[in-house]
C-alpha positions as CSV (number, residue, x, y, z in Angstrom):
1,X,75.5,-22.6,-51.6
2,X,75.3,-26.2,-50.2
3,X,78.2,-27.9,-49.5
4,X,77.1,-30.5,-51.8
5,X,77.3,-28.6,-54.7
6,X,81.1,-28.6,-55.0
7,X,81.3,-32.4,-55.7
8,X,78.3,-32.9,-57.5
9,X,80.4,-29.9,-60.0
10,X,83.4,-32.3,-59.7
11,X,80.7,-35.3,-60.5
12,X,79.3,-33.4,-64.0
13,X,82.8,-32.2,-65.0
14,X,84.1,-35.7,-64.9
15,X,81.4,-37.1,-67.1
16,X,80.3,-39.5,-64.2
17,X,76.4,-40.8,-64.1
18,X,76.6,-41.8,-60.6
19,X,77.6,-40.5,-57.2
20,X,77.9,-42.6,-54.0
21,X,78.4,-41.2,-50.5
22,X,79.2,-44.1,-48.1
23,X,80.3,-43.5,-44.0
24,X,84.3,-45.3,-44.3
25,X,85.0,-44.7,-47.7
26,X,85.5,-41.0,-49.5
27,X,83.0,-39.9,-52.7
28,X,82.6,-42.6,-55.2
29,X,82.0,-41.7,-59.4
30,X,80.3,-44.3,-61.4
31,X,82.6,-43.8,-64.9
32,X,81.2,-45.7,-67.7
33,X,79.9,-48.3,-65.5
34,X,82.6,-49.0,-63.3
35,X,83.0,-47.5,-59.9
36,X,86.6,-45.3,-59.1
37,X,87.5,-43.2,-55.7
38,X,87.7,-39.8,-55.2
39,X,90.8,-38.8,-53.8
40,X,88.6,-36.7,-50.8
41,X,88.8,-38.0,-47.2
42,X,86.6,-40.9,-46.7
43,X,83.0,-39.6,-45.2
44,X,81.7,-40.8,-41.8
45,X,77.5,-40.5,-40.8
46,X,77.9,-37.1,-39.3
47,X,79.6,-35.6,-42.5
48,X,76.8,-36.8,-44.6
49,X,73.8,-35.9,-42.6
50,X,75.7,-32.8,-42.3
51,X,76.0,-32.4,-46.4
52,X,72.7,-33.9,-46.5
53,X,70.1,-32.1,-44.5
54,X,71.7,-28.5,-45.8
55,X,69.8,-29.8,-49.5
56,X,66.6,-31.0,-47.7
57,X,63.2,-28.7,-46.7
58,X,63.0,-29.6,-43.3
59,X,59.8,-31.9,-43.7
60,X,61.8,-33.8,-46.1
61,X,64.4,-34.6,-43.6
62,X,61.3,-35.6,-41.1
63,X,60.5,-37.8,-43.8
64,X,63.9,-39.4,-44.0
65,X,64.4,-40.0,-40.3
66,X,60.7,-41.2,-39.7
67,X,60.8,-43.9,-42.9
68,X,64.8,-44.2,-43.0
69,X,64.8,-43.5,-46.8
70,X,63.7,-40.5,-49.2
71,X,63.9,-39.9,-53.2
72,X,63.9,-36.3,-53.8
73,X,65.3,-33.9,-57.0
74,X,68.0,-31.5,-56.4
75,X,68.5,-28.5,-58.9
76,X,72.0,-26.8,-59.1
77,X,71.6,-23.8,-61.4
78,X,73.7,-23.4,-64.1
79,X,74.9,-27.0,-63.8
80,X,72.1,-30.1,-63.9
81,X,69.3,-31.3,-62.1
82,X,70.0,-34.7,-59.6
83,X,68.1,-37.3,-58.8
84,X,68.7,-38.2,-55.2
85,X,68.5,-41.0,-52.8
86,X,69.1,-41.6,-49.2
87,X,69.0,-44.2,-46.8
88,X,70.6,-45.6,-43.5
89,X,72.6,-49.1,-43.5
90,X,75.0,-50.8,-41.7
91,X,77.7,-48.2,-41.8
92,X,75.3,-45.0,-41.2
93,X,73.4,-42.5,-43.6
94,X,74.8,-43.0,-47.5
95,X,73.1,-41.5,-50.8
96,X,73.2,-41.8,-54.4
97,X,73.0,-39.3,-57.1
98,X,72.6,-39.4,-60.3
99,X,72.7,-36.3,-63.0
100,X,69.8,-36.0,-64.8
101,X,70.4,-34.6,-68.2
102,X,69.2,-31.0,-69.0
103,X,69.1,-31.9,-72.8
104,X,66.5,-34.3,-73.5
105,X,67.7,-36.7,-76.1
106,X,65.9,-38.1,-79.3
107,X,65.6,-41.8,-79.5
108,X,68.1,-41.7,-82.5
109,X,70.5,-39.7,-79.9
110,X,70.0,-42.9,-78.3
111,X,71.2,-45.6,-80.5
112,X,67.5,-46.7,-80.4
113,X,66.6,-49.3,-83.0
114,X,63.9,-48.8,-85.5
115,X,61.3,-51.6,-83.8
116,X,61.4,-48.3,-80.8
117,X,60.4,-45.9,-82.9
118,X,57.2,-47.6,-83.9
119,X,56.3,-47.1,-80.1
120,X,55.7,-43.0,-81.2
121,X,53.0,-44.1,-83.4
122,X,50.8,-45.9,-81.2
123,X,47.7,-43.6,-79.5
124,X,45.8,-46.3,-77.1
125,X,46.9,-48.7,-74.8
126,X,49.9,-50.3,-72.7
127,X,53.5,-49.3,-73.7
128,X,56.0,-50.9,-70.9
129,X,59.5,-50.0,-70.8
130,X,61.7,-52.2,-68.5
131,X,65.5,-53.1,-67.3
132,X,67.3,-53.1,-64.0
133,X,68.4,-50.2,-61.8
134,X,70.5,-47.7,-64.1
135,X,69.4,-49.2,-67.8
136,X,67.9,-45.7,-68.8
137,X,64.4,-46.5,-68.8
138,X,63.7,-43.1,-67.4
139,X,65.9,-41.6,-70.3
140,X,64.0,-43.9,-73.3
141,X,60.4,-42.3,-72.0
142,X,61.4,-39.1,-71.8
143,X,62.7,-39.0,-75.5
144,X,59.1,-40.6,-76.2
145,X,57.5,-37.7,-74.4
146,X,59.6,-35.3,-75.7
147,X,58.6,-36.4,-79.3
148,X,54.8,-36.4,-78.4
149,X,55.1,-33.4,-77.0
150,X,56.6,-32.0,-80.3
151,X,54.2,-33.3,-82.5
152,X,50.7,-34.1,-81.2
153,X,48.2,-31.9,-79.4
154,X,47.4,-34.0,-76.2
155,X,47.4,-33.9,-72.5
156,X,50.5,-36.1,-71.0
157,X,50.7,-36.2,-67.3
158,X,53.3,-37.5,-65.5
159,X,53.5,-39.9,-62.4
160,X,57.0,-40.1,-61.3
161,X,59.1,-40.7,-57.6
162,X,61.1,-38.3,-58.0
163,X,60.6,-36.6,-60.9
164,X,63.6,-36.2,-63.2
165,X,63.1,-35.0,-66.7
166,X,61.0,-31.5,-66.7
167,X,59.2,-30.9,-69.5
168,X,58.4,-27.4,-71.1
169,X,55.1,-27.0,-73.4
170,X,55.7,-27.5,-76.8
171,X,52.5,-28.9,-79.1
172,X,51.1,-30.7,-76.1
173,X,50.4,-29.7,-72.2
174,X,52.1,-31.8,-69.8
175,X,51.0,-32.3,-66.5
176,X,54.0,-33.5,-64.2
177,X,52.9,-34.8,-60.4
178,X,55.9,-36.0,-58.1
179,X,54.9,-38.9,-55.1
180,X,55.3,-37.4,-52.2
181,X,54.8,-33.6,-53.5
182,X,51.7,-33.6,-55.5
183,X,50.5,-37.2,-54.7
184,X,50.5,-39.1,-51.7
185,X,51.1,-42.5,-53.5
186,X,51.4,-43.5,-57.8
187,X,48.1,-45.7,-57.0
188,X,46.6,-42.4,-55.3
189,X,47.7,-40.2,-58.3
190,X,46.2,-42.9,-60.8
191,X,43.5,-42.9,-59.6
192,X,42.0,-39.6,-60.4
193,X,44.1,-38.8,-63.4
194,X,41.6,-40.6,-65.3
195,X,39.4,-37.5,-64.5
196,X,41.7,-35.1,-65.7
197,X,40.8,-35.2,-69.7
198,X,44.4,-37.2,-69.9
199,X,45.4,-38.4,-73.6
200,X,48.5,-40.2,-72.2
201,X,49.7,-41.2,-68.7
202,X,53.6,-42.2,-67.8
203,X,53.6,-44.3,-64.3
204,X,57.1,-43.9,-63.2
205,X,56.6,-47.0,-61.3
206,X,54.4,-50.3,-61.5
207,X,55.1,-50.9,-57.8
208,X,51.7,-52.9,-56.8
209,X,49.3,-54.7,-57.8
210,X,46.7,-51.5,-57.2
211,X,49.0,-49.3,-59.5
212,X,49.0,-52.6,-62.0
213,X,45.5,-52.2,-62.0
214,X,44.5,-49.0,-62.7
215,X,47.2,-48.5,-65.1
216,X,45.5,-51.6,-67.1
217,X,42.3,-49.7,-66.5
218,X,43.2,-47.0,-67.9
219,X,44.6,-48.3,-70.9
220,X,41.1,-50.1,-71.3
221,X,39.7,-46.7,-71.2
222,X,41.8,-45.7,-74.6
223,X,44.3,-43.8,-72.8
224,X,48.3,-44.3,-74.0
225,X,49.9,-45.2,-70.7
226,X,53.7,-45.7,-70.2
227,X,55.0,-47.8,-67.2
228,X,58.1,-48.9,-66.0
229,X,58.8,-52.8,-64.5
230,X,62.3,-54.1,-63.7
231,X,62.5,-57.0,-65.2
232,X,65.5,-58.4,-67.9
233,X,62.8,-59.4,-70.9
234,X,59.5,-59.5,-72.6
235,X,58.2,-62.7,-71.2
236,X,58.9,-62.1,-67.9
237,X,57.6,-58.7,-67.9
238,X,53.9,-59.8,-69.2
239,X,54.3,-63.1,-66.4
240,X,55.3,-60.2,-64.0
241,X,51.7,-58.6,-64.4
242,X,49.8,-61.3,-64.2
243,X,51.2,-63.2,-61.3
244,X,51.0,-59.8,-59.4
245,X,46.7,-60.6,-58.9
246,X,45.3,-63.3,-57.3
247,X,45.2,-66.5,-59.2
248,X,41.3,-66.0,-59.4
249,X,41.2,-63.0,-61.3
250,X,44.6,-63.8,-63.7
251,X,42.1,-65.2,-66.7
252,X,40.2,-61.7,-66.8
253,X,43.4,-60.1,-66.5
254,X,45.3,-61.9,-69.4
255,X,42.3,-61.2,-71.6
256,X,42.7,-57.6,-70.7
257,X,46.6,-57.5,-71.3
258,X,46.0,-59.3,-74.0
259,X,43.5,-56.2,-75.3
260,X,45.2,-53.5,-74.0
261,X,49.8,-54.1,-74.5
262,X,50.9,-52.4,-77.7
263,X,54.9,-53.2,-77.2
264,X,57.5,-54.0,-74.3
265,X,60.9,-52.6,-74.7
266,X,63.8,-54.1,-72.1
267,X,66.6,-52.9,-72.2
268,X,70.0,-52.5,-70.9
269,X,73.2,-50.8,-70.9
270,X,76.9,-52.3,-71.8
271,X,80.2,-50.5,-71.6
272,X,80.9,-50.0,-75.2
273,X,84.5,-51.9,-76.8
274,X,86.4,-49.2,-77.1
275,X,85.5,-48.2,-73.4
276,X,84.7,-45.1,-74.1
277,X,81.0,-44.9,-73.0
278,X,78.1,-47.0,-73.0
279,X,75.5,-48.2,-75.7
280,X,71.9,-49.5,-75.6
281,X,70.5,-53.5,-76.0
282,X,66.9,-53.3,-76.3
283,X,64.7,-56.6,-76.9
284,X,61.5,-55.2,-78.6
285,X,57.8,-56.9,-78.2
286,X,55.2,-55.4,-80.5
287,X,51.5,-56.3,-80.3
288,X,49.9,-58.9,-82.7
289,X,46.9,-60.9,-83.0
290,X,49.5,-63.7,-82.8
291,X,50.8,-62.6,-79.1
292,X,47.7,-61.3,-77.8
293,X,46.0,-64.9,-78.7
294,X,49.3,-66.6,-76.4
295,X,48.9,-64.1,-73.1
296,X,44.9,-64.8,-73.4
297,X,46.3,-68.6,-73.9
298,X,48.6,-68.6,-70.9
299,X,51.6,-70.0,-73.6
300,X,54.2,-66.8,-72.5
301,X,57.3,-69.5,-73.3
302,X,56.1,-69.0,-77.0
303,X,56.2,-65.4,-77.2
304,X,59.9,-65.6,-77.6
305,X,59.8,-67.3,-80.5
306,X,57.3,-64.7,-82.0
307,X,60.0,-62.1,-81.4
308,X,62.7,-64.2,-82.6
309,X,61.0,-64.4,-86.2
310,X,59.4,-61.0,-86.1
311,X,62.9,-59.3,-87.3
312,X,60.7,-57.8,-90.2
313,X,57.9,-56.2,-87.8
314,X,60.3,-54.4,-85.8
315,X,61.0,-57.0,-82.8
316,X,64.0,-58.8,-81.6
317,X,64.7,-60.5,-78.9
318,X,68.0,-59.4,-76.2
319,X,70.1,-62.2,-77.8
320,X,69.7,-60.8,-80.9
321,X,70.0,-57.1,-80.1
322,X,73.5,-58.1,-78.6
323,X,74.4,-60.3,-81.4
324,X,73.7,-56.7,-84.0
325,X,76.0,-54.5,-81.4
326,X,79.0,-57.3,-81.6
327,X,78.9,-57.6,-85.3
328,X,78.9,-53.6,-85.7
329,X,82.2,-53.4,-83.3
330,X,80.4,-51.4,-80.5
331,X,80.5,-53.7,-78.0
332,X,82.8,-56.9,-77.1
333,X,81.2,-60.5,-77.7
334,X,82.5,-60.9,-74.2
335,X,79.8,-58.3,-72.9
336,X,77.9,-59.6,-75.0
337,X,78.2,-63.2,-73.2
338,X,77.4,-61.4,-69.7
339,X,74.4,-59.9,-70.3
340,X,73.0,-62.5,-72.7
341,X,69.6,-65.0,-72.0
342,X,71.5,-67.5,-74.3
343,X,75.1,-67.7,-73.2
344,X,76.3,-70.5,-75.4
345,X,75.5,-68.0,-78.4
346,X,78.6,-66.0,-77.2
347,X,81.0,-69.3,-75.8
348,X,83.1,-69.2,-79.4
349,X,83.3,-65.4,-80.7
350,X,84.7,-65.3,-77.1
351,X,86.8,-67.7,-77.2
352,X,88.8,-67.4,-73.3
353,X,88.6,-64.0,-73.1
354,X,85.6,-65.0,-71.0
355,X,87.2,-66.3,-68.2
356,X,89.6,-62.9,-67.5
């Protein structure tokens, strides 16, 4: 058994999301969104290429010293399934690890709004779910899957770097490819799943502007795709896209996004008030003849206010989704004020808690 195993047991059995192994200081847990110490000795670059290369095939730890980073999935039976990642900096080889849960959760497991659930109805087109590093994106789309796959008799195939969530054969067949193992590239992999009789794609990763593309292209084609960006809201995810092709061909590609979105979900994750765990924000964009008209119109800056008054489709913006979590106790208005587009909304329910 690798060595590894031991503290990725100690990592599960502390109900920590996150592991960090950094030369000069000993294993660190992320707990609820904070980081805390281990009390092991503190690693050095020999003791973690040690630990590290025992989990790795050895053309995955080629792979790691030629490009000086790899993503990989680690299985320890009986206990979870890891998303890894390694890298050199300053200080030597370091990873990250993150459990992946074995139980796939509903969106109602979640905390997920309504305006998400509307998402499992559409069939055609672009559904894009975004957030910074560690905001669950992965986790929203697989409860998506998971519900397709429950429900509808389709193809789904998977595009992912690593690939986390492993999905059994319910109602649907789903096809799961991992970069690197069954794809050289997501652009690669795109490119020919087309040709595979696909009902729905997930693109673990809009990386590129050649990814960007084909996934638009296949949306065009009346496939259901589902792509991740990071970015922190609707607007910016659409300006995102469309600043990612030459300014020549943005027109054509407005009135294509404009054709082909169906709803943007960004989200993110705050340490709940009793600090206990965490809970979901999610500002929710649903498609309307009234947004597609503004991306083919290049007037983005008003698409907020289309989600601001579209509380009765489904949608609401991230000021509002923290605003409902504050007034239902779950989270702290002062959370609240630190992950919010609109500060000043916050200032008073804060009062100076604010400043601690």
């Amino acid at each position: 058994m690798p060595k590894i195993d031991a503290l990725l047991t100690e990592m599960v059995n502390s109900g920590a999301s996150d592991l960090h192994m950094v030369p000069g200081l000993p294993p660190m847990l992320r707990m609820r969104g904070d980081l805390t110490r281990t009390k092991h000795s503190p690693m050095t670059h020999k003791s973690n290429e040690e630990l590290f290369f025992e989990m790795m095939a050895p053309e995955q730890q080629k792979r790691l010293q030629t490009t000086l980073e790899l993503d990989m999935a680690y299985d320890v039976e009986g206990l979870a399934r890891f998303r890894c990642n390694y890298f050199y900096q300053v200080r030597g080889l370091s990873a990250v690890f993150r459990q992946i849960p074995t139980q796939i959760k509903s969106l109602d497991d979640l905390g997920m709004p309504d305006g998400v659930k509307s998402v499992l109805q559409v069939r055609r087109g672009l559904v894009l779910v975004t957030g910074p590093t560690g905001s669950g994106k992965s986790t929203t789309l697989a409860a998506i899957i998971d519900h397709i796959n429950e429900t509808r008799e389709q193809h789904v195939i998977t595009i992912e770097d690593p690939l986390e969530f492993v999905h059994v054969n319910k109602k649907s067949l789903v096809t799961q490819r991992e970069i690197g193992t069954h794809a050289r590239s997501f652009a690669d992999a795109l490119r020919v799943a087309s040709r595979e009789d696909p009902d729905i794609i997930l693109v673990g990763e809009m990386r590129d502007l050649e990814t960007i593309s084909l996934a638009l292209t296949c949306a065009e084609l009346g496939i259901l795709v589902f792509g991740t960006l990071h970015t922190n809201s609707a607007v910016k995810t659409i300006d995102r896209i469309i600043n990612a092709f030459p300014a020549i061909q943005q027109n054509q590609v407005r009135s294509m996004l404009s054709e082909s979105i169906k709803a943007v979900l960004s989200q993110q994750l705050l340490k709940t008030a009793d600090g206990a765990g965490r809970c979901v924000a999610v500002e929710i964009l649903l498609s309307s003849p009234g947004v597609a008209n503004l991306i083919r119109e290049a007037k983005l800056a008003q698409i907020a206010s289309v989600i601001q008054t579209g509380t009765t489709e489904g949608m609401q913006t991230m000021d509002q989704a923290l605003q409902k979590l504050v007034d239902e106790g779950r989270i702290t208005a002062q959370a609240a004020y630190w992950k919010a587009i609109d500060k000043n909304l916050f200032v008073d329910q804060c009062g100076d808690s604010v400043f601690e």
